[in-house]
C-alpha positions as CSV (number, residue, x, y, z in Angstrom):
1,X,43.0,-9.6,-42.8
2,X,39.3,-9.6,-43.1
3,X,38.0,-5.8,-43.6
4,X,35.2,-4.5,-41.5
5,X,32.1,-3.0,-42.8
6,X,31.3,0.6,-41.0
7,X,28.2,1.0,-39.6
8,X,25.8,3.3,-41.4
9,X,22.4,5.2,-40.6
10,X,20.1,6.4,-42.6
11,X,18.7,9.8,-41.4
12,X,14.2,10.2,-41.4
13,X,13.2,13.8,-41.2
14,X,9.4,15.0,-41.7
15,X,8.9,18.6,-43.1
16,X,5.9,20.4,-43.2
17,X,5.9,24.3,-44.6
18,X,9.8,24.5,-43.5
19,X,10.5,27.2,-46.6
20,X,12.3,29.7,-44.6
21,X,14.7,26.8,-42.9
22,X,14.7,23.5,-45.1
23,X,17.8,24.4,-46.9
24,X,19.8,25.5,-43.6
25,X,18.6,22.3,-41.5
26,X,19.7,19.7,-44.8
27,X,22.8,21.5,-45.6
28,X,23.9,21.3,-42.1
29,X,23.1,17.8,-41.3
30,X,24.6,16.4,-44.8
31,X,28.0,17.8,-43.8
32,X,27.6,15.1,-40.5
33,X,26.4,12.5,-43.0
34,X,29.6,12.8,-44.6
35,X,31.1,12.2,-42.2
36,X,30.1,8.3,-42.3
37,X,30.7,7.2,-45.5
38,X,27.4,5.1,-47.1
39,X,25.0,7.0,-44.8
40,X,21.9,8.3,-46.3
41,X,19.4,11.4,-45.4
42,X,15.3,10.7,-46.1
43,X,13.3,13.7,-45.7
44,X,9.4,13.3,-46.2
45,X,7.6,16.6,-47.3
46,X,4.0,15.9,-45.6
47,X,2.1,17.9,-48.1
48,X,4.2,21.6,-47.5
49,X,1.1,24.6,-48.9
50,X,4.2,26.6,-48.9
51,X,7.5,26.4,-50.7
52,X,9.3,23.5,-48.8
53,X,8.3,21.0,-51.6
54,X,10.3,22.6,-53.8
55,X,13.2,23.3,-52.1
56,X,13.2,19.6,-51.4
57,X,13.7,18.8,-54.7
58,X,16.6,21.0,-55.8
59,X,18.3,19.6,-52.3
60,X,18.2,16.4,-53.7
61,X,20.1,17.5,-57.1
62,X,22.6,19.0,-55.0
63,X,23.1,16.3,-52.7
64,X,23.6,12.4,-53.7
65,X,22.9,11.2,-50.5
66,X,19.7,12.9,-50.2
67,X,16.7,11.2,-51.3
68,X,13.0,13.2,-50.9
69,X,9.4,11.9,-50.4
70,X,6.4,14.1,-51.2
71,X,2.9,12.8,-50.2
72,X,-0.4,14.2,-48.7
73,X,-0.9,15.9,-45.7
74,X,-1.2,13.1,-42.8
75,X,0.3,15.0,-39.8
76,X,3.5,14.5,-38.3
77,X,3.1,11.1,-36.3
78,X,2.2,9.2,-39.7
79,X,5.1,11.0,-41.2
80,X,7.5,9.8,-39.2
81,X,6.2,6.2,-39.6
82,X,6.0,6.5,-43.2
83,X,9.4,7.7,-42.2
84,X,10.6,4.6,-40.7
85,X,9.0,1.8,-42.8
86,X,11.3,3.2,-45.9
87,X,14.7,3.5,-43.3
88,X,13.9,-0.2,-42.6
89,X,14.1,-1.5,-46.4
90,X,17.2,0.1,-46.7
91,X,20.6,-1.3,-46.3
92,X,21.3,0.7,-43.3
93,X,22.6,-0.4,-39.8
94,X,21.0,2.4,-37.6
95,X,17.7,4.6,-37.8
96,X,18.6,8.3,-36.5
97,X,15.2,10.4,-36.3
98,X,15.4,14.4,-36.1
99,X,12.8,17.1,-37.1
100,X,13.1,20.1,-39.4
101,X,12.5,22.9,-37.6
102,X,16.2,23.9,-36.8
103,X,15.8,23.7,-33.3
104,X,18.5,21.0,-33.2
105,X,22.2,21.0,-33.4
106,X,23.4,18.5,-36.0
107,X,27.0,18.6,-34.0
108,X,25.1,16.9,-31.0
109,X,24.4,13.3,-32.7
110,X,28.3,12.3,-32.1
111,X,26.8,12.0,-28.5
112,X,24.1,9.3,-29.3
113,X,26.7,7.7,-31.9
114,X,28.9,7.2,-29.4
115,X,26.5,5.1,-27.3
116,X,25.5,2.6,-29.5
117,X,27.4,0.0,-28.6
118,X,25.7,0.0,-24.7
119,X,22.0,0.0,-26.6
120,X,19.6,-0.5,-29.3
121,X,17.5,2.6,-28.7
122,X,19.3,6.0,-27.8
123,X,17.4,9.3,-26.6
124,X,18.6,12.7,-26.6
125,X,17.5,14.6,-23.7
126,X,16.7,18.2,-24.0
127,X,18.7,19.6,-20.9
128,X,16.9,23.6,-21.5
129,X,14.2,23.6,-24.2
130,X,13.4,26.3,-25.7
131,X,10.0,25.5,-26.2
132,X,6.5,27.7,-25.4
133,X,4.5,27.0,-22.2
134,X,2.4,25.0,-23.5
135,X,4.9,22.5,-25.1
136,X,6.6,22.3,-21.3
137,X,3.4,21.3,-19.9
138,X,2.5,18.6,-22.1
139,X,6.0,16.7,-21.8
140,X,5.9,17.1,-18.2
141,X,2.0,15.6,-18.2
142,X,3.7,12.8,-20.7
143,X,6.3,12.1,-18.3
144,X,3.9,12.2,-15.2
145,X,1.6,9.6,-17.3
146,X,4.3,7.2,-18.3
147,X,5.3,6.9,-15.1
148,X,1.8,6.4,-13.1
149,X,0.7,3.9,-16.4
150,X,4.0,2.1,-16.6
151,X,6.3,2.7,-14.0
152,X,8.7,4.0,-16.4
153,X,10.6,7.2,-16.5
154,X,11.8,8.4,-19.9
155,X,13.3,12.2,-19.3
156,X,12.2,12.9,-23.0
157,X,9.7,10.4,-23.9
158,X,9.0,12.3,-27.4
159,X,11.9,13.7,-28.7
160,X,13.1,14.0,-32.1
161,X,16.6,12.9,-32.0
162,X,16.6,9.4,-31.1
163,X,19.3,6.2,-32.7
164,X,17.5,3.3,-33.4
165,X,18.9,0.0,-34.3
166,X,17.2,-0.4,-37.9
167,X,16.7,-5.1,-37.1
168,X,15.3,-3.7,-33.4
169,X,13.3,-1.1,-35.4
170,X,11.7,-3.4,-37.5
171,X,10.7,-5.3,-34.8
172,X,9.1,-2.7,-33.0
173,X,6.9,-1.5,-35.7
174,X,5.7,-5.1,-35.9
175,X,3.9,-4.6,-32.5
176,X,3.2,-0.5,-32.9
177,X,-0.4,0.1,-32.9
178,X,-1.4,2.0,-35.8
179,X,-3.1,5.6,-36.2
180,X,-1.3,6.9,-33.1
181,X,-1.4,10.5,-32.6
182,X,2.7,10.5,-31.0
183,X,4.1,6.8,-32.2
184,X,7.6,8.0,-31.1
185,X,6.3,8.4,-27.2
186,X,4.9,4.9,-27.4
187,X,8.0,3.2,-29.4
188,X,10.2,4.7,-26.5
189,X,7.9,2.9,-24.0
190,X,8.2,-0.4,-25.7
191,X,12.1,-0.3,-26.2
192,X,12.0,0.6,-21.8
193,X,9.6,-2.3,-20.8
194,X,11.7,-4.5,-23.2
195,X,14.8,-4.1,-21.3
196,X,16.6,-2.4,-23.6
197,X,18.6,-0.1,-21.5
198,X,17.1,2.8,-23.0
199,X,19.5,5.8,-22.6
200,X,18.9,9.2,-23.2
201,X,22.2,11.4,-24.0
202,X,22.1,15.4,-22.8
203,X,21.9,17.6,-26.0
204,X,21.0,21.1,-27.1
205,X,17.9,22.7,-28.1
206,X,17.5,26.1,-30.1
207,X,14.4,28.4,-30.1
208,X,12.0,28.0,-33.3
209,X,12.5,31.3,-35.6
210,X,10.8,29.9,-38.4
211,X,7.3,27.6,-39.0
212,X,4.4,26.6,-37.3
213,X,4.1,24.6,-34.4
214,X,2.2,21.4,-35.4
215,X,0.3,21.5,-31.9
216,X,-1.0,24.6,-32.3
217,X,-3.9,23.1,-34.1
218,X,-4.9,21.1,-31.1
219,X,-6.6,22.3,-28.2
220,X,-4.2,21.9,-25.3
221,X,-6.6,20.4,-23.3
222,X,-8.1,17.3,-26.3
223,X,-4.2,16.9,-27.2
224,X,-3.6,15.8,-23.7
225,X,-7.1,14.0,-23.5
226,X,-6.5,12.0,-26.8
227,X,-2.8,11.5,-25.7
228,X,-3.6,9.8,-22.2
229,X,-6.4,7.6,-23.5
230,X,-4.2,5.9,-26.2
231,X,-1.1,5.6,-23.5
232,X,-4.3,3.7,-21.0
233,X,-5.2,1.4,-24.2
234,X,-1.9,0.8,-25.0
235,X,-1.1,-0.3,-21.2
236,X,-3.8,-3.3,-21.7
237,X,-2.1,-4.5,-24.9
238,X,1.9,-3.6,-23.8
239,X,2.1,-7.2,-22.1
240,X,1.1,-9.0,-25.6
241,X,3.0,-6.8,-27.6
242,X,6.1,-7.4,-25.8
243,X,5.3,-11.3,-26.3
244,X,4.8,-10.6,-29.7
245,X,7.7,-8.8,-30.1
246,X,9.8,-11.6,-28.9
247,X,8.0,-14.3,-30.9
248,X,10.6,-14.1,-33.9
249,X,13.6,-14.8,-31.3
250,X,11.9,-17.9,-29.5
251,X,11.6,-19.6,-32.9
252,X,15.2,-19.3,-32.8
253,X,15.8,-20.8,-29.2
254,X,18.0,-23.4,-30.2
255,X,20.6,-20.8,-30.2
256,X,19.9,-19.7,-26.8
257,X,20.4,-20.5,-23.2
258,X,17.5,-20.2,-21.4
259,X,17.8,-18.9,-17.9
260,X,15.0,-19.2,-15.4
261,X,14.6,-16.2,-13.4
262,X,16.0,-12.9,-13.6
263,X,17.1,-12.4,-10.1
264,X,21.3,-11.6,-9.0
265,X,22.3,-15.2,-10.1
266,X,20.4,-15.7,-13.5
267,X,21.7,-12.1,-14.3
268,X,25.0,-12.4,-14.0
269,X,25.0,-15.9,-15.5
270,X,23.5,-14.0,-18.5
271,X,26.0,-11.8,-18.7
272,X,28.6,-14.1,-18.6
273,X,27.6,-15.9,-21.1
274,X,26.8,-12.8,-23.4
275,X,30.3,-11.6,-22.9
276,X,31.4,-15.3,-24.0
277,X,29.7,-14.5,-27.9
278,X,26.2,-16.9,-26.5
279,X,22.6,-15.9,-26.8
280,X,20.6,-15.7,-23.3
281,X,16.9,-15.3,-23.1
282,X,15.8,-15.2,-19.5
283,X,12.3,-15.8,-18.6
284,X,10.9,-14.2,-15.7
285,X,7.3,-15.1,-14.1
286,X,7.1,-11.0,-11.9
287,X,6.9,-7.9,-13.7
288,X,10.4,-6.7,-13.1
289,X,14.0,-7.7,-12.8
290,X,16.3,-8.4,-10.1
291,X,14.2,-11.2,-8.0
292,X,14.0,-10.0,-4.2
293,X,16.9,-7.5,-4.7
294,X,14.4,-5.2,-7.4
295,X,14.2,-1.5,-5.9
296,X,12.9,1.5,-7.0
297,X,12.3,5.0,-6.1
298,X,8.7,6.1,-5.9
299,X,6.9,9.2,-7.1
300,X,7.7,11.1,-4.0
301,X,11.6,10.1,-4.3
302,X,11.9,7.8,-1.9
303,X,13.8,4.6,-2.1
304,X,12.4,1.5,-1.2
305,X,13.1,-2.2,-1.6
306,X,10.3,-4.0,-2.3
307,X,10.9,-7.5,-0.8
308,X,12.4,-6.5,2.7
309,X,16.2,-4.7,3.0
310,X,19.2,-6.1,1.2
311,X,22.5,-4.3,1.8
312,X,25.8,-6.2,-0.4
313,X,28.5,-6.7,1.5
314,X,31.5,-9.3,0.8
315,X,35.1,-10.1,1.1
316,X,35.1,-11.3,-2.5
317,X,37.4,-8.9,-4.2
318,X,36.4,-10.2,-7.2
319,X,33.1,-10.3,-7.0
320,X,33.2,-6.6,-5.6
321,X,35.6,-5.7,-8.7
322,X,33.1,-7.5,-11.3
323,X,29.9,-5.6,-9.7
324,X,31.9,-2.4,-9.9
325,X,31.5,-2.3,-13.3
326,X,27.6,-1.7,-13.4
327,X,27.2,0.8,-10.6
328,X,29.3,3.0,-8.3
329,X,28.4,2.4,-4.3
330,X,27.5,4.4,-1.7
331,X,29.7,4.4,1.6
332,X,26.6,2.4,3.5
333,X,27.9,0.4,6.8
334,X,25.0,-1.6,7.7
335,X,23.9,-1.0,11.5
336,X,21.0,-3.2,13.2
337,X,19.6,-2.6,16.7
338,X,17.0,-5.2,18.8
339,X,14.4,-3.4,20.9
340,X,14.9,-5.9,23.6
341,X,12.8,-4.6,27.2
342,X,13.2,-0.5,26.3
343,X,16.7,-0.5,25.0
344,X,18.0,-0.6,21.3
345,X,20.5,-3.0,21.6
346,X,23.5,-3.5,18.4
347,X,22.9,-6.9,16.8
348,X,25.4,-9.0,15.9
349,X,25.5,-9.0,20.1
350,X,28.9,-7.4,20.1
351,X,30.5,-5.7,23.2
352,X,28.9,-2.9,23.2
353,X,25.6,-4.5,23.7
354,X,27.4,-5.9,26.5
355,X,27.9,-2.4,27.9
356,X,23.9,-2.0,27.8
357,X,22.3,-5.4,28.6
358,X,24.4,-5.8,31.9
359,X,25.8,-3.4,34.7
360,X,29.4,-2.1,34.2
361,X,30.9,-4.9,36.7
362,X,29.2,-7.4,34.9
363,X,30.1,-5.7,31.5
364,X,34.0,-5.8,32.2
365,X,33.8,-9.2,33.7
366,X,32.2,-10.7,30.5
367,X,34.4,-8.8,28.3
368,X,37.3,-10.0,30.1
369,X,36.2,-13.7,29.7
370,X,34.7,-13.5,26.5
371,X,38.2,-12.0,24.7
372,X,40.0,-15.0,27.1
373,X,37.6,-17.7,25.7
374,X,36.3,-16.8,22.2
375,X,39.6,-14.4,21.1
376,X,39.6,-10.5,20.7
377,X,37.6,-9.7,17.5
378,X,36.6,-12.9,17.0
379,X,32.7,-14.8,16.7
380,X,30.9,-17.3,17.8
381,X,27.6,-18.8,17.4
382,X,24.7,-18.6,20.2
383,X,24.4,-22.7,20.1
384,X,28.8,-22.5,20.7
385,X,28.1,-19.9,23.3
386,X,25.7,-21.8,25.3
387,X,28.4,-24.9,25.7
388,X,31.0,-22.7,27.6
389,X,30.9,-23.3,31.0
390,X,31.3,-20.4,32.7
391,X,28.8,-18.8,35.1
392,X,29.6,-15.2,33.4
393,X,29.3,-16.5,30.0
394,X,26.4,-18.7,30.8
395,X,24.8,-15.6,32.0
396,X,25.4,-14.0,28.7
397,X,24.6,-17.0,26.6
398,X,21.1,-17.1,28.1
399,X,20.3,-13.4,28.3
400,X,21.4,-13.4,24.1
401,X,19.4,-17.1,23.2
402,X,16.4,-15.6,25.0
403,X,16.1,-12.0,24.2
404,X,17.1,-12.0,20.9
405,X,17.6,-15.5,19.3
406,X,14.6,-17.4,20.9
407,X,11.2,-15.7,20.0
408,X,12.9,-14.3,16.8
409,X,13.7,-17.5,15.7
410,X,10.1,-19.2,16.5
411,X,8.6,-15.7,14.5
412,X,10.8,-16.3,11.3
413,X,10.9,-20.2,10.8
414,X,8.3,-21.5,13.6
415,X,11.1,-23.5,15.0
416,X,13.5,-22.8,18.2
417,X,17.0,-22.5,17.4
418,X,18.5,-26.1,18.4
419,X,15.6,-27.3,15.9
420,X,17.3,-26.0,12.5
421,X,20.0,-26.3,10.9
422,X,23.2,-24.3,12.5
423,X,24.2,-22.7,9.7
424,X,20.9,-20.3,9.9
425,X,21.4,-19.7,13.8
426,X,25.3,-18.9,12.6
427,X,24.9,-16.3,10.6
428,X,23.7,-13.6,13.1
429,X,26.9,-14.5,15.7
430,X,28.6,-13.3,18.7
431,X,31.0,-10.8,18.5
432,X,33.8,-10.3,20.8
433,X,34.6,-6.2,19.5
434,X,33.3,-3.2,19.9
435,X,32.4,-2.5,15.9
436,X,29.0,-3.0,16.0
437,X,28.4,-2.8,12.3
438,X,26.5,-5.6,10.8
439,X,29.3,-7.1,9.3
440,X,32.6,-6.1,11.0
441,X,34.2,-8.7,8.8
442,X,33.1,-7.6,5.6
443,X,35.5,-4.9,4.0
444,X,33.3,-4.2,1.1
445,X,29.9,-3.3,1.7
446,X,27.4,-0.7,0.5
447,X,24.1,-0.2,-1.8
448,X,24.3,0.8,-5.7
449,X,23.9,4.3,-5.9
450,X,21.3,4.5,-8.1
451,X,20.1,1.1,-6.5
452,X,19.9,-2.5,-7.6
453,X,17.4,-2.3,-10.3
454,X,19.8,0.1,-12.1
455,X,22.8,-1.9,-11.9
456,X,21.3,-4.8,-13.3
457,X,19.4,-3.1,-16.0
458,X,23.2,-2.5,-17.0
459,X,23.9,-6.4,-16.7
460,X,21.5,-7.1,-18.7
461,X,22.6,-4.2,-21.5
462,X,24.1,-6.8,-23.9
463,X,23.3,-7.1,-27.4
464,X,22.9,-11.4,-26.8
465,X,20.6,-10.8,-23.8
466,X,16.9,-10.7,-24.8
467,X,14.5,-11.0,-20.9
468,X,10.7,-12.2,-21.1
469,X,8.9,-11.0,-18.2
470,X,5.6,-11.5,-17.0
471,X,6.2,-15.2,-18.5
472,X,5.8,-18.6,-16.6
473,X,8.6,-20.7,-19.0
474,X,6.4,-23.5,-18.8
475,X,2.9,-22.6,-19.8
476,X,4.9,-20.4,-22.4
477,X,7.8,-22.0,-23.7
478,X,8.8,-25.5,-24.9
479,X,11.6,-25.9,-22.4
480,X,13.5,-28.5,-25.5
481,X,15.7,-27.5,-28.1
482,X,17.6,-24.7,-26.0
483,X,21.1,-24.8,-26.1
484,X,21.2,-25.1,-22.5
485,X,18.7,-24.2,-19.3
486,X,19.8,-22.6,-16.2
487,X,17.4,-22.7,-13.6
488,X,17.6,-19.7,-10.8
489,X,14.0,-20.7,-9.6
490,X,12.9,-23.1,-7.3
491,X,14.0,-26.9,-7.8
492,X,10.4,-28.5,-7.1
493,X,8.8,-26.0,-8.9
494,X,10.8,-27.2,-12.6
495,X,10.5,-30.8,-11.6
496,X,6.5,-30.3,-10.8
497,X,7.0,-31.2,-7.4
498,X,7.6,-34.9,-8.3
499,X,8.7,-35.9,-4.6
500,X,6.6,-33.5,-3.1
501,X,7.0,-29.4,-2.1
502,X,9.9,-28.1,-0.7
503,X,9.0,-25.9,2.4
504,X,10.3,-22.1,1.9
505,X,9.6,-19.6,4.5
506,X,7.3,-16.9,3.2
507,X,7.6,-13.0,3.8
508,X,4.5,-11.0,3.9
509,X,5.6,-7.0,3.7
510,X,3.3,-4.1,5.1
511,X,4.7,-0.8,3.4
512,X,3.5,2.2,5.5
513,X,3.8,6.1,4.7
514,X,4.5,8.8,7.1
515,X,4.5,12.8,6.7
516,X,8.0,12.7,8.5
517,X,11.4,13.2,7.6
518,X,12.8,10.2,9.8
519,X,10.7,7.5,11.4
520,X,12.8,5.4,13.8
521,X,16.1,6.3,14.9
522,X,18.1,3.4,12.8
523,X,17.4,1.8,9.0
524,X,16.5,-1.6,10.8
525,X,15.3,-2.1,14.2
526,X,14.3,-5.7,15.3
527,X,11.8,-6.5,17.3
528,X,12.7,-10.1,18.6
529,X,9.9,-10.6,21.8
530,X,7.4,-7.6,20.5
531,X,4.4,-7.4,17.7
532,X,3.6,-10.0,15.2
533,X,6.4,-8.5,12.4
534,X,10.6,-9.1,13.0
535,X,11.5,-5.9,11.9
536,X,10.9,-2.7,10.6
537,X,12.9,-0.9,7.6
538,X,13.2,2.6,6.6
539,X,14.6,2.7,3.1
540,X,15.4,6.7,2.7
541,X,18.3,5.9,5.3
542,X,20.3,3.5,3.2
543,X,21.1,6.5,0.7
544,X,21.4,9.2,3.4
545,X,18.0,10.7,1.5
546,X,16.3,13.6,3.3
547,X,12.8,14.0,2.4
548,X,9.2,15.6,3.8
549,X,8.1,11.9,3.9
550,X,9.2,8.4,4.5
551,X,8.6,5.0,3.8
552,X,8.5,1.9,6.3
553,X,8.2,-1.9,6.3
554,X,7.1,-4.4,8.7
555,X,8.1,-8.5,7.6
556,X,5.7,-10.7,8.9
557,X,7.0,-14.2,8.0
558,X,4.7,-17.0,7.1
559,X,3.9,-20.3,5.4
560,X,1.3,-18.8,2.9
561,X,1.3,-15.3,2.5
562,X,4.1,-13.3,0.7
563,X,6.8,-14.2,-1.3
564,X,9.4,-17.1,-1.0
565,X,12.4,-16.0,0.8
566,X,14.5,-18.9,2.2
567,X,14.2,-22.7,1.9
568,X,13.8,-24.4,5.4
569,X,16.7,-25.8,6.2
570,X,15.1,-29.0,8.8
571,X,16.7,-32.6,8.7
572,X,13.0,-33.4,7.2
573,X,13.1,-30.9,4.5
574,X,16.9,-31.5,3.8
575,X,15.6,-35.2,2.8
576,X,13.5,-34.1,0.3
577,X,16.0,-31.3,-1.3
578,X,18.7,-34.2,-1.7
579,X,16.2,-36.3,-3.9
580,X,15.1,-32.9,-6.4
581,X,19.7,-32.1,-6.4
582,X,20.1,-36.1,-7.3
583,X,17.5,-35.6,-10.1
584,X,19.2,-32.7,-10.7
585,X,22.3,-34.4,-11.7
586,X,20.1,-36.7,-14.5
587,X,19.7,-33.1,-16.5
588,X,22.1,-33.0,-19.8
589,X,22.4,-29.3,-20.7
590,X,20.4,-28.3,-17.7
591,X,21.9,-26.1,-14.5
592,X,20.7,-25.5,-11.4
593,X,21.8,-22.4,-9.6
594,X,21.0,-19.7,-6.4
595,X,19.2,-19.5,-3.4
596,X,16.0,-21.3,-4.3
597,X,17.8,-24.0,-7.5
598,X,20.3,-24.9,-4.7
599,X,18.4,-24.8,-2.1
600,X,20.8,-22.9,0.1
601,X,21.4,-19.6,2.3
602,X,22.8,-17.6,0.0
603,X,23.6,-13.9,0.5
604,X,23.9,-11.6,-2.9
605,X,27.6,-12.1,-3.1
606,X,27.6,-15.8,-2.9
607,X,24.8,-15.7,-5.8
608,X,26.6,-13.6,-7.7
609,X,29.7,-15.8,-7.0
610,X,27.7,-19.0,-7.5
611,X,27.1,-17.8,-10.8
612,X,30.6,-16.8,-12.1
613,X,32.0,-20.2,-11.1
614,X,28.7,-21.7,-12.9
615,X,30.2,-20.2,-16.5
616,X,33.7,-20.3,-15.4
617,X,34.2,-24.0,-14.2
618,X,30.7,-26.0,-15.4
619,X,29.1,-24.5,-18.3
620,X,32.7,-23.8,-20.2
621,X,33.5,-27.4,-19.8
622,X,29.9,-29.1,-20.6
């Protein structure tokens, strides 16, 4: 039996005039380092006036595992790098970080210990810090800015007790600009916009007794100044530096699979193939992960999806089972009404819309006739419908095709209904119950509940998945010499549009703010025959949030404007997607897979399923 090595850290600690506390803080946090056999403590005295210096060096008689730096006066930023660039030349597997001041609990680094299996850089996160006023406000201004600048929020940005991976370490201070007046704010910021799945672990925090507070020499007010003008400079250079940062695993590419986009089916095909021992690099052209599923909750709290609503639902078991493992769900059963001539009328048409589109006689009549020909709780489609002849149900068939199927359909594809493909017109049906949820059928449905972007971010927290975004994989990368490529974006697009451009329908999203609690009465109301948009969302409602203010969005659907949503599905257009899925077929190593690679109608469960057979049944066997 081959023996495995423990992991090991080496622990970097700056002091400055620590006299009263030095010997309490390294005595306690050697009896942890004991505790893991190999590991090493580093403190760096950054030119003590008082005793600390001193104290330092009988420490590291009494304790072996203790090795001290003395050097001048540089403050406690350069410290800790100084700090760092020795913990990286070391033999070491792990980089912990801590102060000296003895406002720490060694006990507490179990926590972050424990975690480092799920991630590469681990925070602890003061839960009550015992800190003066001023030290409060600048954290909270830190967090306010990091979030405004980046779009990322890092409870405890700062913090001295943070697990670094010492190889991801080295990396980062490859990239780190130098002379920084807090590196550790901006080395947290990097290892977030890298995808690292940052986490931050709930620790305690004592009271200083002893010392001087370093930012007492600063006035609040130029700390805070100096602070936001380097986080501004570094947001112009964080795009390069990420690149850069990266640069060293691209030269190693022939390891990897490269998978284009990082939407729900190049995700979970990364995964996959993580889990399976293989290296994935996805390249993404946006600024985020998570394709037209990304969400994210703005500054006010509110949830909100950016491209237009997206609700999972499935009767995959398995797919529901393997999702459940990133994110617990919220109990959401997706509702849609039709403002259709004053009345908000349940859509799939079901019989309940029945009961308000036609007088009760009528209503029963239908009912009866509709359970008789279609089945009770069964579906059919508005083109089906149409065919039954019946003067009742012909009645029905034509009040549904033109109040809500006709001038909806010309809105969202600029086609009738009998001019596309039936599978599109299908997938809104007829319902003969009186369940007017969205999807009666479906018995899993819901939204994360901490939302998409969260649960993939845990997808993609694998030590063998490294995500480029803001990166077109063909101005940027040589797409030869990858172990294989999976392709999640659009077909013509890889192939440079050799037979021409596919057609995809086009959303272009209107976000609106309102001072109100609740703006419409339902999370999706259609408007099939009214206004230029197809529907409005409210977001807040799909997590049951109650806040002062709300956000909405109206989809207006076009050729030009927006983003790509769904490939036309037209006899003409079919022609042309055969010919790019033939050339397809030519491609050794290469895979083409979701909504826009295939070319089909897929909803997030049939991506996600897409991709599991992908790794399961193809890319095992290639």
């Amino acid at each position: 039996m081959v023996k495995m090595e423990k992991e090991t850290f080496i622990l970097v600690m700056p002091a400055y005039n620590e006299e009263e506390c030095i010997e309490k803080v390294v005595s306690s946090w050697m009896t942890v380092i004991k505790n893991y056999p190999g590991s090493e403590m580093l403190v760096i005295n950054d030119g003590s006036k008082d005793k600390t210096g001193e104290k330092l060096d009988l420490l590291e008689k009494r304790y072996r595992e203790l090795k001290v730096i003395h050097k001048p006066n540089e403050g406690h930023g350069a410290t800790v790098i100084r700090g760092y660039k020795e913990a990286i030349n070391t033999n070491h597997n792990w980089v912990f970080q801590t102060d000296s001041d003895d406002q720490f609990i060694p006990e507490d680094f179990i926590k972050l210990w424990k975690k480092r299996n799920k991630s590469s850089f681990i925070l602890g996160n003061r839960l009550k810090r015992s800190d003066p006023l001023h030290r409060l406000i600048i954290t909270k201004m830190i967090r306010f800015f990091n979030f405004i600048i980046f779009g990322t929020y890092i409870k405890d940005t700062n913090i001295p007790y943070r697990l670094i991976k010492k190889d991801y370490l080295k990396r980062l201070l490859k990239v780190l600009p130098k002379n920084l007046f807090a590196p550790n704010i901006f080395l947290s910021i990097i290892a977030a916009k890298d995808n690292q799945n940052l986490m931050s672990v709930p620790i305690s925090h004592k009271e200083r007794k002893t010392g001087q507070i370093s930012i007492v020499k600063w006035n609040l007010i130029e700390a805070c100044f100096r602070g936001l003008k380097e986080l501004v400079k570094f947001r112009i250079k964080l795009s390069s530096m990420l690149k850069k940062l990266n640069q060293n695993e691209l030269n190693n590419k022939h390891k990897y699979n490269l998978i284009i986009g990082a939407g729900m089916t190049g995700i979970t095909v990364a995964r996959n193939l993580a889990e399976r021992g293989e290296k994935c690099l996805i390249v993404e052209k946006r600024s985020h992960i998570g394709g037209n599923c990304y969400d994210f909750f703005n500054t006010d709290g509110q949830y909100i999806q950016k491209y237009g609503p997206h609700i999972f639902h499935t009767t995959d078991e398995e797919v529901w089972n393997y999702l459940s493992e990133f994110t617990k769900w919220n109990n959401y059963q997706h509702k849609v009404l039709a403002y259709v001539e004053g009345n908000l009328i349940p859509i799939p048409f079901n019989l309940k819309s029945v009961k308000i589109a036609f007088k009760e006689e009528m209503a029963n009549r239908i009912k009866d006739k509709m359970i008789k020909r279609v089945g009770d709780e069964n579906s059919i489609s508005i083109l089906e419908l149409k065919k039954i002849d019946d003067p009742d149900i012909r009645k029905l068939a034509n009040y549904i095709y033109n109040n809500i199927f006709l001038n909806y359909t010309i809105k969202q594809w600029d086609l009738k209904p009998e001019e596309i493909d039936p599978q599109v017109t299908s997938r809104v049906p007829i319902v003969v119950s009186e369940d007017d949820r969205y999807f009666p059928k479906d018995p899993y449905q819901g939204i994360p509940s901490k939302g998409f972007s969260a649960m993939f971010k845990k997808m993609l927290a694998h030590k063998n998945i490294k995500v480029l975004l803001e990166t077109d994989c063909k101005e940027k990368i040589n797409l030869f010499n990858f172990k294989r490529i999976i392709v999640t974006s659009p077909i013509d697009e890889f192939f440079s549009y050799k037979f021409g451009k596919i057609a995809y329908r086009r959303i272009n999203i209107r976000f609106e703010k309102y001072d109100c609690e609740s703006f419409q009465e339902n999370s999706v109301i259609n408007y099939p025959n009214d206004f230029e948009y197809t529907r409005i969302t409210e977001y807040n409602k799909f997590l049951s949030l109650k806040r002062k203010k709300t956000v909405i969005s109206k989809e207006i659907p076009s050729w030009e404007e927006g983003f790509i949503a769904y490939p036309l599905l037209t006899n003409e257009n079919k022609v042309l997607i055969d010919k790019y899925l033939i050339e397809a077929k030519k491609k050794k190593n290469v895979f083409f897979a979701g909504r826009l690679a295939d070319c089909k109608y897929y909803n997030m469960d049939q991506a996600c399923r897409r991709a599991l057979d992908l790794v399961n049944k193809e890319i095992v066997n290639d």
